[in-house]
mmCIF file of the N, C-alpha and C atoms, coordinates in Angstrom:
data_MODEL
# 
_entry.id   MODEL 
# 
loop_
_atom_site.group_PDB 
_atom_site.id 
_atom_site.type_symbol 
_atom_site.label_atom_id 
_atom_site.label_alt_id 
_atom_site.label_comp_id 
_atom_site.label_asym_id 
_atom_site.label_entity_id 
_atom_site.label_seq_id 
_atom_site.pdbx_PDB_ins_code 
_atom_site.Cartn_x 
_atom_site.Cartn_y 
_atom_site.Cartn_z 
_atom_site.occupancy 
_atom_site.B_iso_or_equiv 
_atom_site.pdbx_formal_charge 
_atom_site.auth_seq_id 
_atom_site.auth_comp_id 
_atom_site.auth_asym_id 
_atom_site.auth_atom_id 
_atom_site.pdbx_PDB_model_num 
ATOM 1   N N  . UNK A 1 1  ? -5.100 -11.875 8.310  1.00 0.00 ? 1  UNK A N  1 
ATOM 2   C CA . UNK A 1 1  ? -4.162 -12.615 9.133  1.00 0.00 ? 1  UNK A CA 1 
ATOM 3   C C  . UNK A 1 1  ? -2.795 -12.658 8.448  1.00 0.00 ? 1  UNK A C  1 
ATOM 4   N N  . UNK A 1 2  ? -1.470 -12.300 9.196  1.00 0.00 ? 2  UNK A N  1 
ATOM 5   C CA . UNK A 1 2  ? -0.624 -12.350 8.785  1.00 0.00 ? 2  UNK A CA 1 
ATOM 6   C C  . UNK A 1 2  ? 0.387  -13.852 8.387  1.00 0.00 ? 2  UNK A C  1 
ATOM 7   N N  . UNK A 1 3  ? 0.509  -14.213 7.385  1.00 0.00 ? 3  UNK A N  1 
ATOM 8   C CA . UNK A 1 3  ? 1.084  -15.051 6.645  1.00 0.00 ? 3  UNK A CA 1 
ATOM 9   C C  . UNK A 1 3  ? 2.483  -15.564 7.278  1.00 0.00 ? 3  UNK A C  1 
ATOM 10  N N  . UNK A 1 4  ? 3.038  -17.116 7.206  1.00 0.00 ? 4  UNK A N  1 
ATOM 11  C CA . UNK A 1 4  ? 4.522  -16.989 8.084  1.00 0.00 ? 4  UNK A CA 1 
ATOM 12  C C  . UNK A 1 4  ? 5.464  -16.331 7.381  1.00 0.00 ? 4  UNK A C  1 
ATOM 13  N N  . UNK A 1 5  ? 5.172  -16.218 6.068  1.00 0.00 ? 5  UNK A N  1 
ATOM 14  C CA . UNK A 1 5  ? 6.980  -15.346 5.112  1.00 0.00 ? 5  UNK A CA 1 
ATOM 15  C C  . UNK A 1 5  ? 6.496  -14.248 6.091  1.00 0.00 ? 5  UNK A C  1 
ATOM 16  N N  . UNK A 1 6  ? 5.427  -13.286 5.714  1.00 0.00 ? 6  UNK A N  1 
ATOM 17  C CA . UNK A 1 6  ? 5.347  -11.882 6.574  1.00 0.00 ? 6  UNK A CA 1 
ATOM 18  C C  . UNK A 1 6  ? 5.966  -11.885 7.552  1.00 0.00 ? 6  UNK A C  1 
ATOM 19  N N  . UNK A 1 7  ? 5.435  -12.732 8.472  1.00 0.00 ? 7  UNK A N  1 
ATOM 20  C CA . UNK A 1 7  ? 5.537  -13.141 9.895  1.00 0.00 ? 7  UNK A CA 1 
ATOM 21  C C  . UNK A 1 7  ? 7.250  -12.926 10.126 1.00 0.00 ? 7  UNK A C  1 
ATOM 22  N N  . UNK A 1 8  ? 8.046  -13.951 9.146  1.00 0.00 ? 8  UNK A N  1 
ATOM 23  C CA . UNK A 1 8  ? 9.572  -14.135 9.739  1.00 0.00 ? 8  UNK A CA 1 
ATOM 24  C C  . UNK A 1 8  ? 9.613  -12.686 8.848  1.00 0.00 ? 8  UNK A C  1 
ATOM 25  N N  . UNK A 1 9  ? 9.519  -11.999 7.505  1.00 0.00 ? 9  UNK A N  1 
ATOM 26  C CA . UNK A 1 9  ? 9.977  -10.831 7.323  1.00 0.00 ? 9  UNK A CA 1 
ATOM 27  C C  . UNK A 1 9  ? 9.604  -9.634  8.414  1.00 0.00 ? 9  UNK A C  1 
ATOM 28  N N  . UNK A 1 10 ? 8.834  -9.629  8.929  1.00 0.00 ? 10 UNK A N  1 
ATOM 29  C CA . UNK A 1 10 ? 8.861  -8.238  9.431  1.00 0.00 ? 10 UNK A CA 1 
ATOM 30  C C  . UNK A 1 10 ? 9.800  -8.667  10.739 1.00 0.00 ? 10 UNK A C  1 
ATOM 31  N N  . UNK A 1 11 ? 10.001 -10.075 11.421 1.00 0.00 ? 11 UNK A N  1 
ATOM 32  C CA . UNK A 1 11 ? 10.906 -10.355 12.526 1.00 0.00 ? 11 UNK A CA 1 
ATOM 33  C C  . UNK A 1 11 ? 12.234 -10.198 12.202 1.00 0.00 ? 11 UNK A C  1 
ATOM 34  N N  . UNK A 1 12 ? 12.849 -10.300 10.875 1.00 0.00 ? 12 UNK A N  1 
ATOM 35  C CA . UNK A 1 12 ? 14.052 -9.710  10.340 1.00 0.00 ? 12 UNK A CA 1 
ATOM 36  C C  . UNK A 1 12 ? 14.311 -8.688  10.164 1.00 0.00 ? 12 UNK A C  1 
ATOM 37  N N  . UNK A 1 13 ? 12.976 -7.539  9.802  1.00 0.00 ? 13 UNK A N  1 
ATOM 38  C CA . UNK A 1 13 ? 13.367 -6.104  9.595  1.00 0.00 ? 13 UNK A CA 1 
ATOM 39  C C  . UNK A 1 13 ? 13.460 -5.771  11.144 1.00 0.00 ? 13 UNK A C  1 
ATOM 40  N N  . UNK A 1 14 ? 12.708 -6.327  12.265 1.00 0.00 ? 14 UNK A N  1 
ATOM 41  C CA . UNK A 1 14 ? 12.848 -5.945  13.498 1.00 0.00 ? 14 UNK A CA 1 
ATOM 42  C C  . UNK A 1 14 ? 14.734 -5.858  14.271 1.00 0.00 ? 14 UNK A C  1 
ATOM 43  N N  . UNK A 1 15 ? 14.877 -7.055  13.703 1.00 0.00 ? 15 UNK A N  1 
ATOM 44  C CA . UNK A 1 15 ? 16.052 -7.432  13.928 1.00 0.00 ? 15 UNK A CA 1 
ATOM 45  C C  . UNK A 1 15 ? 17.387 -6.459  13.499 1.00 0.00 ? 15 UNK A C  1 
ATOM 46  N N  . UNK A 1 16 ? 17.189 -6.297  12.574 1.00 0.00 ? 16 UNK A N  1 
ATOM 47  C CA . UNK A 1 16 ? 18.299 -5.387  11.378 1.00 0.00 ? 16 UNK A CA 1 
ATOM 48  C C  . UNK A 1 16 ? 18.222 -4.435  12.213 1.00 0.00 ? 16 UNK A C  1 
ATOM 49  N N  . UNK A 1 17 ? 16.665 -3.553  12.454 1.00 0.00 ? 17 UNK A N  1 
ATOM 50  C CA . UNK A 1 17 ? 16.796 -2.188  13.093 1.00 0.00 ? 17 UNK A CA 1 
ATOM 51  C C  . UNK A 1 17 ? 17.345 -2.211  14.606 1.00 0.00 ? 17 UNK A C  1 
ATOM 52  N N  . UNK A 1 18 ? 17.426 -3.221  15.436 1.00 0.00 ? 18 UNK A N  1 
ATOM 53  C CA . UNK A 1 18 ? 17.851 -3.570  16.532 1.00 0.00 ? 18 UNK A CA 1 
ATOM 54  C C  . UNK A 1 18 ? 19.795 -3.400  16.409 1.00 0.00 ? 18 UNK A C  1 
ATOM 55  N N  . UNK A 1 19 ? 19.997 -4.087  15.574 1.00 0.00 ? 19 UNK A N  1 
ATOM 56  C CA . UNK A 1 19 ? 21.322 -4.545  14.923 1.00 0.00 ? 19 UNK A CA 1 
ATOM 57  C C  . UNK A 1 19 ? 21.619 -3.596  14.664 1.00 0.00 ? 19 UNK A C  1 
ATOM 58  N N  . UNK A 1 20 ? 21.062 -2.567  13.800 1.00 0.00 ? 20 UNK A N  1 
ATOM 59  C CA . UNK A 1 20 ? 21.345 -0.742  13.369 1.00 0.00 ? 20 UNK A CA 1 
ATOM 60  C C  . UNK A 1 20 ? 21.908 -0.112  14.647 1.00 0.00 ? 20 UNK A C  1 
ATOM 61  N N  . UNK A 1 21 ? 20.663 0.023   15.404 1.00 0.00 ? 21 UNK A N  1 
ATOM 62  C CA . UNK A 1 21 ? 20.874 0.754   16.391 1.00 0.00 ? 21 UNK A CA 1 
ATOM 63  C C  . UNK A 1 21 ? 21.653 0.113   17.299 1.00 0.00 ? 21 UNK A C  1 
ATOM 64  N N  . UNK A 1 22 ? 22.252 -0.885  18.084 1.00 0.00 ? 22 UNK A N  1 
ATOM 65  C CA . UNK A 1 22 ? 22.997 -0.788  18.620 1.00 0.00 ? 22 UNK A CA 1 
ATOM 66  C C  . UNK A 1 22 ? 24.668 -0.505  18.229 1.00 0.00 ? 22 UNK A C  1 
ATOM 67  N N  . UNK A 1 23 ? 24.899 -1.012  16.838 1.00 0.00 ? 23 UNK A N  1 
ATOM 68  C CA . UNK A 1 23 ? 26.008 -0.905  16.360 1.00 0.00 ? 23 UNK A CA 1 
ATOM 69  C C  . UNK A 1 23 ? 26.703 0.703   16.373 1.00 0.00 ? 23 UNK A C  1 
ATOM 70  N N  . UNK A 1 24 ? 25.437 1.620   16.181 1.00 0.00 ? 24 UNK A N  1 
ATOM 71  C CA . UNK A 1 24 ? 25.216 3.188   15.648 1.00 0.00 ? 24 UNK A CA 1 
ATOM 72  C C  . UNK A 1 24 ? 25.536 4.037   17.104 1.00 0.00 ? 24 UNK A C  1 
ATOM 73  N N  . UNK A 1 25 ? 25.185 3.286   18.009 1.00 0.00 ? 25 UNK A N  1 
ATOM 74  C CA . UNK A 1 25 ? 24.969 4.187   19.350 1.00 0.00 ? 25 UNK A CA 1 
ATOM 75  C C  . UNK A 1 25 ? 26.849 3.482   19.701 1.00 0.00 ? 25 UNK A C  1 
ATOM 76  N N  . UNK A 1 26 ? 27.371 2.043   19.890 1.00 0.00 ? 26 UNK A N  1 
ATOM 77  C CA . UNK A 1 26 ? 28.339 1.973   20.149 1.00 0.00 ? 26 UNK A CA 1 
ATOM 78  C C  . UNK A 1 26 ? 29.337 2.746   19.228 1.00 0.00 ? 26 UNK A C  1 
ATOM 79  N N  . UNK A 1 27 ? 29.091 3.079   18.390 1.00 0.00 ? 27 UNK A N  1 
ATOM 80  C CA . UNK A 1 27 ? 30.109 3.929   16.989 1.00 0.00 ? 27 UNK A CA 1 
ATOM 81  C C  . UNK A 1 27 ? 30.312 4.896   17.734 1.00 0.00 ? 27 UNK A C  1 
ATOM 82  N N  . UNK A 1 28 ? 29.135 5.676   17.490 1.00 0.00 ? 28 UNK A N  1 
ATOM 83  C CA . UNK A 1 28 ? 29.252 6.861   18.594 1.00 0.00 ? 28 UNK A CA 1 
ATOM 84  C C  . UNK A 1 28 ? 30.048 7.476   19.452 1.00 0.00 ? 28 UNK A C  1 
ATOM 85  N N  . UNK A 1 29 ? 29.832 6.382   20.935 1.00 0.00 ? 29 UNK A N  1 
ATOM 86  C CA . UNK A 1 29 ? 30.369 6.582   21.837 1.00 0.00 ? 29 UNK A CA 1 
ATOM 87  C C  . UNK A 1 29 ? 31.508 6.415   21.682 1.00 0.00 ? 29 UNK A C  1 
ATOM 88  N N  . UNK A 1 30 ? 32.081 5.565   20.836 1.00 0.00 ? 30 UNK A N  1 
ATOM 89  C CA . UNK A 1 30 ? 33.667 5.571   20.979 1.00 0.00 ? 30 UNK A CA 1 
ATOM 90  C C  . UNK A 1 30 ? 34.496 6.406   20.356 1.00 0.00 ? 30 UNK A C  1 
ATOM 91  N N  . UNK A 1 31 ? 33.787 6.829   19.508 1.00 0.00 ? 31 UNK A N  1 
ATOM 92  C CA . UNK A 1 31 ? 34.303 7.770   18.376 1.00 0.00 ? 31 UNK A CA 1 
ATOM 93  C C  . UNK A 1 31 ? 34.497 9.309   19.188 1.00 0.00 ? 31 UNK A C  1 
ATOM 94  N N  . UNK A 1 32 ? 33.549 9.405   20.026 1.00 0.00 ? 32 UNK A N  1 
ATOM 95  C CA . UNK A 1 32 ? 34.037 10.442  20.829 1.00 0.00 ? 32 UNK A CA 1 
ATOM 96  C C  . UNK A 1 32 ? 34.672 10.515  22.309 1.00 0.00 ? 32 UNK A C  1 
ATOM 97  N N  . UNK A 1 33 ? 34.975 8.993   22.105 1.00 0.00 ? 33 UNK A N  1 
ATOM 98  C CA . UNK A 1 33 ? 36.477 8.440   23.019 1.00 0.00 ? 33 UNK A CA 1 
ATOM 99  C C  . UNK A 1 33 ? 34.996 8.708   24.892 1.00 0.00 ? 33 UNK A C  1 
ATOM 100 N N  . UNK A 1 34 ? 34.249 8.143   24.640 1.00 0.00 ? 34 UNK A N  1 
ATOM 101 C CA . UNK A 1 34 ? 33.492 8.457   26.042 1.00 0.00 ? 34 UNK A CA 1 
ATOM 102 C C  . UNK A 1 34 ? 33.165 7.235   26.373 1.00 0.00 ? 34 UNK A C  1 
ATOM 103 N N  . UNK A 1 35 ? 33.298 6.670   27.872 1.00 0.00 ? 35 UNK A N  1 
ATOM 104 C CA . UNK A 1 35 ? 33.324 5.563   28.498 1.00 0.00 ? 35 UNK A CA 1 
ATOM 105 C C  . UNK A 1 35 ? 31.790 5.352   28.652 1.00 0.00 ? 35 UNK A C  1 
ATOM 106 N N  . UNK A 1 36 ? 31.402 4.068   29.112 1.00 0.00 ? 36 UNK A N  1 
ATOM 107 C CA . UNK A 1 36 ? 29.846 4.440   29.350 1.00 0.00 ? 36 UNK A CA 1 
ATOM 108 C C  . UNK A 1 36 ? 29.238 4.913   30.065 1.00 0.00 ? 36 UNK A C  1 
ATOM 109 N N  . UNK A 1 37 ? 29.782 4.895   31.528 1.00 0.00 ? 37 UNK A N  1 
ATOM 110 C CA . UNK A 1 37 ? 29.765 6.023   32.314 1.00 0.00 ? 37 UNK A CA 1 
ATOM 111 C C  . UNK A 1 37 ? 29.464 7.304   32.245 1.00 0.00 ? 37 UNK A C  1 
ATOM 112 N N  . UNK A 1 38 ? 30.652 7.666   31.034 1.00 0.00 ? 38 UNK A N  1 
ATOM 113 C CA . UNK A 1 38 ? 30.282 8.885   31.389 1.00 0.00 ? 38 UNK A CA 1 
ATOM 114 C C  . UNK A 1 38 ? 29.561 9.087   30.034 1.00 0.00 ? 38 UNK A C  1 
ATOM 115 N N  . UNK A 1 39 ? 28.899 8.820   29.335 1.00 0.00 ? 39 UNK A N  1 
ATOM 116 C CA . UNK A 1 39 ? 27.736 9.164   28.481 1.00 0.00 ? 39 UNK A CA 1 
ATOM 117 C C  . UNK A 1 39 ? 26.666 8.945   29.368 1.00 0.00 ? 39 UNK A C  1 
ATOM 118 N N  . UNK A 1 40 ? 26.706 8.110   30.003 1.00 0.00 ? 40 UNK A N  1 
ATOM 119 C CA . UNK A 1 40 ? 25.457 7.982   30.964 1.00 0.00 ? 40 UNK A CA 1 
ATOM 120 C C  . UNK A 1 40 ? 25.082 9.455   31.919 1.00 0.00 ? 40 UNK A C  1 
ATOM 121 N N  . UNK A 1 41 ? 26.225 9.824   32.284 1.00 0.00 ? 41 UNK A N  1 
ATOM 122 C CA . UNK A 1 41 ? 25.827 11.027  32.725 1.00 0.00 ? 41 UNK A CA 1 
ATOM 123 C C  . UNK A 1 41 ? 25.253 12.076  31.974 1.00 0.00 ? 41 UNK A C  1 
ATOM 124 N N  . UNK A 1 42 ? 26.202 12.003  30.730 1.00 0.00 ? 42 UNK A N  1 
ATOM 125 C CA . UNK A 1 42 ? 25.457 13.122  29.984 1.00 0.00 ? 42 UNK A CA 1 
ATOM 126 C C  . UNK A 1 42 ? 24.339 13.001  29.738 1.00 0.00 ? 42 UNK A C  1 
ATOM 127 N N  . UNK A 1 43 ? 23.810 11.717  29.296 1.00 0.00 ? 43 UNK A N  1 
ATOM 128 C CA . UNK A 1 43 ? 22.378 11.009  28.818 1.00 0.00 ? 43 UNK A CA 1 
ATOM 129 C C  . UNK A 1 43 ? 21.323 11.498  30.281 1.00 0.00 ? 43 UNK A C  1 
ATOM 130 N N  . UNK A 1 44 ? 21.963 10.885  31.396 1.00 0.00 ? 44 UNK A N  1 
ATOM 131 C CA . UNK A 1 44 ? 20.815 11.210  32.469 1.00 0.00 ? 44 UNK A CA 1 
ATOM 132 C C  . UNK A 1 44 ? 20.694 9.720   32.677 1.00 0.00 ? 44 UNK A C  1 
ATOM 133 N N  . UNK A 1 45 ? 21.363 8.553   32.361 1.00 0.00 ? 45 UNK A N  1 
ATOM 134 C CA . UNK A 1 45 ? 21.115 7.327   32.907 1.00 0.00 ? 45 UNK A CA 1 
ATOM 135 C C  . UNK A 1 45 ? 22.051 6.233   33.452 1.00 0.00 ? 45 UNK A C  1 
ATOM 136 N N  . UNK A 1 46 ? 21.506 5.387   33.246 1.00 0.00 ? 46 UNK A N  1 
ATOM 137 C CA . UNK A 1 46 ? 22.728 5.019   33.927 1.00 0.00 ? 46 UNK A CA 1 
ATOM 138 C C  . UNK A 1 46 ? 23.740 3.849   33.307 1.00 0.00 ? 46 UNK A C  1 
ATOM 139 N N  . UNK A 1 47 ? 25.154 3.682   33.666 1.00 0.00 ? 47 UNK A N  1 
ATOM 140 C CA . UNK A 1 47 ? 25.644 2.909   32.887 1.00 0.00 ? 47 UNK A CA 1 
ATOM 141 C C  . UNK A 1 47 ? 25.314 1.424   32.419 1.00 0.00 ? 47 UNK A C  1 
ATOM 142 N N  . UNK A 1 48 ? 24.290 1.179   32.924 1.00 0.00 ? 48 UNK A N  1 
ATOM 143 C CA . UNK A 1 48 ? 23.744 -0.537  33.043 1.00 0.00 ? 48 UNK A CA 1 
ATOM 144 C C  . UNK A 1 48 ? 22.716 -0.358  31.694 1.00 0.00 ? 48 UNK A C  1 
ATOM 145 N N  . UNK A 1 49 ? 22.207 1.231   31.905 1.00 0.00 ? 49 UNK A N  1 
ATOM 146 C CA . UNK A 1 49 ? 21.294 0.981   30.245 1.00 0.00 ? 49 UNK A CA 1 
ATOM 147 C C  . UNK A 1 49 ? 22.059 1.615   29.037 1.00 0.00 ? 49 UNK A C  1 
ATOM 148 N N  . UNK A 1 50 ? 23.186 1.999   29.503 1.00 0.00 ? 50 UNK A N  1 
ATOM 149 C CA . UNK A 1 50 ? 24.043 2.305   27.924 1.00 0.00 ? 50 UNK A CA 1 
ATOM 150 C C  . UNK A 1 50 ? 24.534 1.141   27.308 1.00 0.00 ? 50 UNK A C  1 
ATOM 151 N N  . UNK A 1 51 ? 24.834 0.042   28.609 1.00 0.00 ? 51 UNK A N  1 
ATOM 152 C CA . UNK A 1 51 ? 25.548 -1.375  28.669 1.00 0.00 ? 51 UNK A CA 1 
ATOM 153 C C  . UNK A 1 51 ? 24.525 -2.255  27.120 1.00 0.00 ? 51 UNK A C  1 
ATOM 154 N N  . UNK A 1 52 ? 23.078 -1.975  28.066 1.00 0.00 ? 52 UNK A N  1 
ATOM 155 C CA . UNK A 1 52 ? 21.811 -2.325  27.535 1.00 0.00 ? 52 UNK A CA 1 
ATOM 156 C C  . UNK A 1 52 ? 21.802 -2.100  26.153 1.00 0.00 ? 52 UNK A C  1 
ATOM 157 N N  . UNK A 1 53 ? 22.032 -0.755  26.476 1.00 0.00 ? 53 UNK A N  1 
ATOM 158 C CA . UNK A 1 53 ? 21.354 -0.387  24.592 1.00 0.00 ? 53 UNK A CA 1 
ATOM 159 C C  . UNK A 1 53 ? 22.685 -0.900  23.468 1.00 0.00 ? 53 UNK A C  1 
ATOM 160 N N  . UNK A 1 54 ? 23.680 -0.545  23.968 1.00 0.00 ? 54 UNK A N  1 
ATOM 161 C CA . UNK A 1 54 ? 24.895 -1.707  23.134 1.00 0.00 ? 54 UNK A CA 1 
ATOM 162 C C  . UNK A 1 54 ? 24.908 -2.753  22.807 1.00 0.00 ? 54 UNK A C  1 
ATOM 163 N N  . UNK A 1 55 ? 23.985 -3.589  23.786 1.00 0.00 ? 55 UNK A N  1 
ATOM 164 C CA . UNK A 1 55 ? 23.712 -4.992  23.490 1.00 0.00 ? 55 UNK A CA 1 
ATOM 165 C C  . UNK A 1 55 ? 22.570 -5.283  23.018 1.00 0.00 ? 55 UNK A C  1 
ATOM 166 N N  . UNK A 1 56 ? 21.925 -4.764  22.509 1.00 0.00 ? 56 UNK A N  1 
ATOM 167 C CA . UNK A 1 56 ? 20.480 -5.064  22.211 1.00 0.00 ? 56 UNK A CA 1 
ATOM 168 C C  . UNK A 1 56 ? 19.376 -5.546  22.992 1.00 0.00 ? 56 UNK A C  1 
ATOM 169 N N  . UNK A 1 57 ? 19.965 -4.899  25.124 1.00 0.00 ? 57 UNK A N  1 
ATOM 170 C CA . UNK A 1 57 ? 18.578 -5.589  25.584 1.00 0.00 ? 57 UNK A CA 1 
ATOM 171 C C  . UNK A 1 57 ? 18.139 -4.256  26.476 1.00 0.00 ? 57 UNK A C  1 
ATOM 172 N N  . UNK A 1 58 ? 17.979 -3.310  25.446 1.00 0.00 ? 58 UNK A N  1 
ATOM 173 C CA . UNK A 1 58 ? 16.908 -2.277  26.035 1.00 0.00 ? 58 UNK A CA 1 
ATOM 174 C C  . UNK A 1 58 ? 16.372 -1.809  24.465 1.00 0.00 ? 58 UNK A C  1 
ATOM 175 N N  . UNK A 1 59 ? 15.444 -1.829  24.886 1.00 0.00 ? 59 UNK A N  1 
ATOM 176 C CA . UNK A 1 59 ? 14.274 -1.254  24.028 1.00 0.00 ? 59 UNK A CA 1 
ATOM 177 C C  . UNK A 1 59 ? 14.200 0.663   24.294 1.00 0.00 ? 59 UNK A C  1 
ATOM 178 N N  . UNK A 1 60 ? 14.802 0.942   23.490 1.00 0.00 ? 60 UNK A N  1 
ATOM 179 C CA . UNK A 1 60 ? 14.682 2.586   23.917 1.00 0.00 ? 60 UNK A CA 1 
ATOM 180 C C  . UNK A 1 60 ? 13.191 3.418   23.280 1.00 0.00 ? 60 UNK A C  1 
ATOM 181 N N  . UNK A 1 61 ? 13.408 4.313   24.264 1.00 0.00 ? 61 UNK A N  1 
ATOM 182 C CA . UNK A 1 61 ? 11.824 5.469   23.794 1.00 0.00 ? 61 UNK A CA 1 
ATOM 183 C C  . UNK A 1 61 ? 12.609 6.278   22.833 1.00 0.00 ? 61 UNK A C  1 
ATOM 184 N N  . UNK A 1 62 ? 11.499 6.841   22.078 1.00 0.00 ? 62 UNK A N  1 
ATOM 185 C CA . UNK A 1 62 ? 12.039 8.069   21.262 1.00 0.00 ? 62 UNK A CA 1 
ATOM 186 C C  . UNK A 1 62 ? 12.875 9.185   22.156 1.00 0.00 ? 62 UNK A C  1 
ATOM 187 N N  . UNK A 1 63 ? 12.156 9.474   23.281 1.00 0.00 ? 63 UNK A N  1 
ATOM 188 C CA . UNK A 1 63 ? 12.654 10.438  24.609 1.00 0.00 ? 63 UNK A CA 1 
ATOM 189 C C  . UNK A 1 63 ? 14.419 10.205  24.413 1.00 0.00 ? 63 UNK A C  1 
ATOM 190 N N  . UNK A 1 64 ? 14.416 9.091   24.963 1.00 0.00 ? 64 UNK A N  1 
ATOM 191 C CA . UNK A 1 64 ? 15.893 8.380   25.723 1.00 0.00 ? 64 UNK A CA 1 
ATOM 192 C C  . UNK A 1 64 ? 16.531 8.344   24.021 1.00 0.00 ? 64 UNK A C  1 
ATOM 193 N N  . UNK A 1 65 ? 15.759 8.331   22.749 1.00 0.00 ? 65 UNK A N  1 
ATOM 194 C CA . UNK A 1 65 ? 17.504 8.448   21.728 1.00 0.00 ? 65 UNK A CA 1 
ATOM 195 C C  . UNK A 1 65 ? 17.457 9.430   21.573 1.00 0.00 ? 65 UNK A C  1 
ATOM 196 N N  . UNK A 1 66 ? 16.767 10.683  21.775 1.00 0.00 ? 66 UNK A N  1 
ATOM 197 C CA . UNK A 1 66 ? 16.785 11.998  21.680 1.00 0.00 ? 66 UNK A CA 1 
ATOM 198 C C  . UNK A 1 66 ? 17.810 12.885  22.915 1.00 0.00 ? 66 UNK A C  1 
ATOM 199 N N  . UNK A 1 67 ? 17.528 12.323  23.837 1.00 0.00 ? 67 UNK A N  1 
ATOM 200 C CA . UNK A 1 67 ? 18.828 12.527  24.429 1.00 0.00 ? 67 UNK A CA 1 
ATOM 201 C C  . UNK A 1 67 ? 20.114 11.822  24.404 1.00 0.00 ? 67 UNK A C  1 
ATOM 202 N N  . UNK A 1 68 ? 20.199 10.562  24.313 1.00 0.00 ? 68 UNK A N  1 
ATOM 203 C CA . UNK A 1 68 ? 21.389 10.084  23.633 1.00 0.00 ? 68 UNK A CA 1 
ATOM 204 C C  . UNK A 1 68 ? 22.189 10.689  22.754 1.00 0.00 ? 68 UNK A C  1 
ATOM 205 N N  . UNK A 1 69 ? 21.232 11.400  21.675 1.00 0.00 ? 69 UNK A N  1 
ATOM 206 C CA . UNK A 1 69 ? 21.704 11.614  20.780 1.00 0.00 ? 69 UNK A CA 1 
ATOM 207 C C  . UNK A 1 69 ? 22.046 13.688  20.852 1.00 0.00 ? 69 UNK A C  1 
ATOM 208 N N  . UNK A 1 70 ? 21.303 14.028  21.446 1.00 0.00 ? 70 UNK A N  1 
ATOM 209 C CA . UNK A 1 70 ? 21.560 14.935  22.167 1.00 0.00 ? 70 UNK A CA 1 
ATOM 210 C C  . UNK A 1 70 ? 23.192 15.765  22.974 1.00 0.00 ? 70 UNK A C  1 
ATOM 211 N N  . UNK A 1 71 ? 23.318 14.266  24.286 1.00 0.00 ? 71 UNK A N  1 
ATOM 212 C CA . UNK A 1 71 ? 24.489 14.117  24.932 1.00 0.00 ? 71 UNK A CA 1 
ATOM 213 C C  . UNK A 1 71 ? 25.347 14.167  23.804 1.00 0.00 ? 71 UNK A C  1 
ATOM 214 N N  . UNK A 1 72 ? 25.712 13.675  22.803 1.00 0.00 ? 72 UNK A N  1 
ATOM 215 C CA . UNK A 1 72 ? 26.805 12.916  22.253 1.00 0.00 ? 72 UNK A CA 1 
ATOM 216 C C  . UNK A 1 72 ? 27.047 13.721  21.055 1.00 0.00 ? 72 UNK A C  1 
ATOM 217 N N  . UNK A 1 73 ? 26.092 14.794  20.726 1.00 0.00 ? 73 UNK A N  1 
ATOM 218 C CA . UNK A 1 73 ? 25.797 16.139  19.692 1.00 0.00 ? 73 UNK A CA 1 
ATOM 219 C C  . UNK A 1 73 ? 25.746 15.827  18.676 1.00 0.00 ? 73 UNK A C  1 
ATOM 220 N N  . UNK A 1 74 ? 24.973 14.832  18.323 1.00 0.00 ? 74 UNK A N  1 
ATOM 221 C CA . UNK A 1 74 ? 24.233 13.990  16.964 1.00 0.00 ? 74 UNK A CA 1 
ATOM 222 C C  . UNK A 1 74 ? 22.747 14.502  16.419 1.00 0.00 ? 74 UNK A C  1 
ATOM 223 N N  . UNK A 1 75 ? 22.218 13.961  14.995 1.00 0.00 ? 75 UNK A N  1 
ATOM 224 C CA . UNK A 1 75 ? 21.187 14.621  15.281 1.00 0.00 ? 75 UNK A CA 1 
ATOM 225 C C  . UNK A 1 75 ? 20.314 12.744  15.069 1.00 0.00 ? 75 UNK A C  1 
ATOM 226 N N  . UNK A 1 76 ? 18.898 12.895  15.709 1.00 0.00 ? 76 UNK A N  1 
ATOM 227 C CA . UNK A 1 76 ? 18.335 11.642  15.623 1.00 0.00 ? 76 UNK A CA 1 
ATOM 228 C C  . UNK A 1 76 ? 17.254 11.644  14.590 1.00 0.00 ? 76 UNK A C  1 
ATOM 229 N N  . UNK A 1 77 ? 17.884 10.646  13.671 1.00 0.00 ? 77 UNK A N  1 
ATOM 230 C CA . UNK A 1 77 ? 16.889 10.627  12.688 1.00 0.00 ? 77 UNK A CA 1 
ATOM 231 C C  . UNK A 1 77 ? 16.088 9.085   12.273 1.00 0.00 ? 77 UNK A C  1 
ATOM 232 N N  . UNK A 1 78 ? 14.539 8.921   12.600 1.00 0.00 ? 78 UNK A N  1 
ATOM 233 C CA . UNK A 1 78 ? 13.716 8.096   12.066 1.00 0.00 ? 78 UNK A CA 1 
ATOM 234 C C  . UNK A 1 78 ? 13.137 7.833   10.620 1.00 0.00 ? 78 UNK A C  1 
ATOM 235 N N  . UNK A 1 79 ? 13.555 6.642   10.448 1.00 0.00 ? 79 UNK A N  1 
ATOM 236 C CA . UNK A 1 79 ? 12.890 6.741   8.651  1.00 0.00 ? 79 UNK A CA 1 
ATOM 237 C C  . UNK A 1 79 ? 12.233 5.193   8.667  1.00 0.00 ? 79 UNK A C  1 
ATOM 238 N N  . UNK A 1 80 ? 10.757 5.603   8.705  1.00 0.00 ? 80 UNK A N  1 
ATOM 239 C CA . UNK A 1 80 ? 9.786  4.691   8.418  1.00 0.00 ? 80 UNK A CA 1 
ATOM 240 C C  . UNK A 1 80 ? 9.686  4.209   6.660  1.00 0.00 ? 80 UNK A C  1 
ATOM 241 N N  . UNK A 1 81 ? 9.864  3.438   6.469  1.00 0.00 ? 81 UNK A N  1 
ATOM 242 C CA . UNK A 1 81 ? 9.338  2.439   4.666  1.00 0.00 ? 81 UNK A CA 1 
ATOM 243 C C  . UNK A 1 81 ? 8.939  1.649   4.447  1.00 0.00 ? 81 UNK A C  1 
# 
């Protein structure tokens, strides 16, 4: 059974990586001067979940940052520790 320090640590590492990734995907997009719109097109979605993933209320698939990251000519990299 998991312990409460565990408990709130792994809800902080959840957090950070949430905090990562949205900060990383808004960098991005602006850096290559693209509205959300129109990354959304490139992505294949739509501007309400680029809105989303900027703000931290979409939960993305591996699929959807692979094309994100794709559109925007990044490469996507996961690092489990």
């Amino acid at each position: 059974m998991m312990g409460d320090k565990e408990g709130l640590s792994r809800g902080y590492d959840l957090l950070e990586v949430e905090e990562q990734l949205t900060a990383t995907s808004l960098y991005i997009r602006e850096s290559q001067n693209l509205t959300q719109a129109e990354l959304a097109k490139l992505v294949g979605t739509s501007q309400a979940n680029i809105s989303k993933l900027e703000n931290g209320k979409l939960n993305p698939t591996v699929a959807f940052l692979k094309k994100f990251a794709r559109a925007c000519d990044t490469k996507l990299n996961i690092y489990l520790r």
